[in-house]
Residue, then its C-alpha position, 0 to 999 in steps of 0.5 A: x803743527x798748525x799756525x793760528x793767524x786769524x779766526x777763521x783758522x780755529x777749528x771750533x770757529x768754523x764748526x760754530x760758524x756752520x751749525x749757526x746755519x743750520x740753526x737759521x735753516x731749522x728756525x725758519x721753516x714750519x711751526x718753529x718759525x713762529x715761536x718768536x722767542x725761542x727761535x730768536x733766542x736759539x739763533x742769538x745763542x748760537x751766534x754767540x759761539x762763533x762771536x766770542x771765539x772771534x772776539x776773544x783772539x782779536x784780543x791779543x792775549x790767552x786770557x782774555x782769550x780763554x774767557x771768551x772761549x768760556x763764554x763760547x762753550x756756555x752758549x753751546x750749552x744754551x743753545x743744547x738746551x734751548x734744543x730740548x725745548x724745541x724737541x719737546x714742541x715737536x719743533x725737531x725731529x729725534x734723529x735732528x735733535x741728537x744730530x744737532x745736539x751732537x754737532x754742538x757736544x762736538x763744538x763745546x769739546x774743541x772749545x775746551x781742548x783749546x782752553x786747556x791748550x792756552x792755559x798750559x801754553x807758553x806762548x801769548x798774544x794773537x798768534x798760536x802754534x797748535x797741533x792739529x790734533x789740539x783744536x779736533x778734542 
């Protein structure tokens, strides 16, 4: 078993933390560049991922915690949508569009694997025994 002690231990973290780059990459070249509200709304939404991941475990506690992880996986589907309409200006290729897509279906799936995993567990506060298996969903 895997022992959670900080953050940046949580797979879904690390996963939101990487697409968040990839997001600013494909934002910050050619015509999506320059679609100034989508591409700021696009970045705010997936920096929101690994945000309330973050700031739901400093909480301290499995529910506050499950609810940040709710607000996460919402913005997954935020950050889902908001990619259609990019594909829909010709912003993303399809094979970037299903990639990303992917990658964010991937994310939303450990959210919620961990959730299920909070609200059955035992255990409470900052620090969470979890198999690895778990948090990979």
């Amino acid at each position: 078993m895997a022992r959670i002690e900080r953050f940046e231990d949580i797979e879904a973290w690390q996963m939101a933390r990487e697409t968040t780059r990839e997001v600013y990459e494909l934002t910050s070249t050619g015509k999506f560049s320059h679609d100034y509200v989508l591409r700021d709304q696009i970045r705010r939404a997936v920096v929101s991922i690994s945000s309330n991941i973050a700031e739901g475990f400093e909480r301290d506690g499995n529910k506050e915690l499950v609810n940040f992880l709710s607000i996460a996986k919402g913005s997954c589907g935020e950050v889902r949508s908001q990619l259609y309409l990019a594909h829909d200006q010709s912003y993303l290729s399809d094979e970037k569009f299903k990639e990303m897509s992917e990658k964010l279906l991937r994310i939303s799936r450990a959210i919620s694997g961990f959730m299920k995993y909070l609200r059955q567990s035992e255990m409470r506060g900052s620090k969470f025994i979890i198999a690895a298996k778990t948090l990979k969903s």
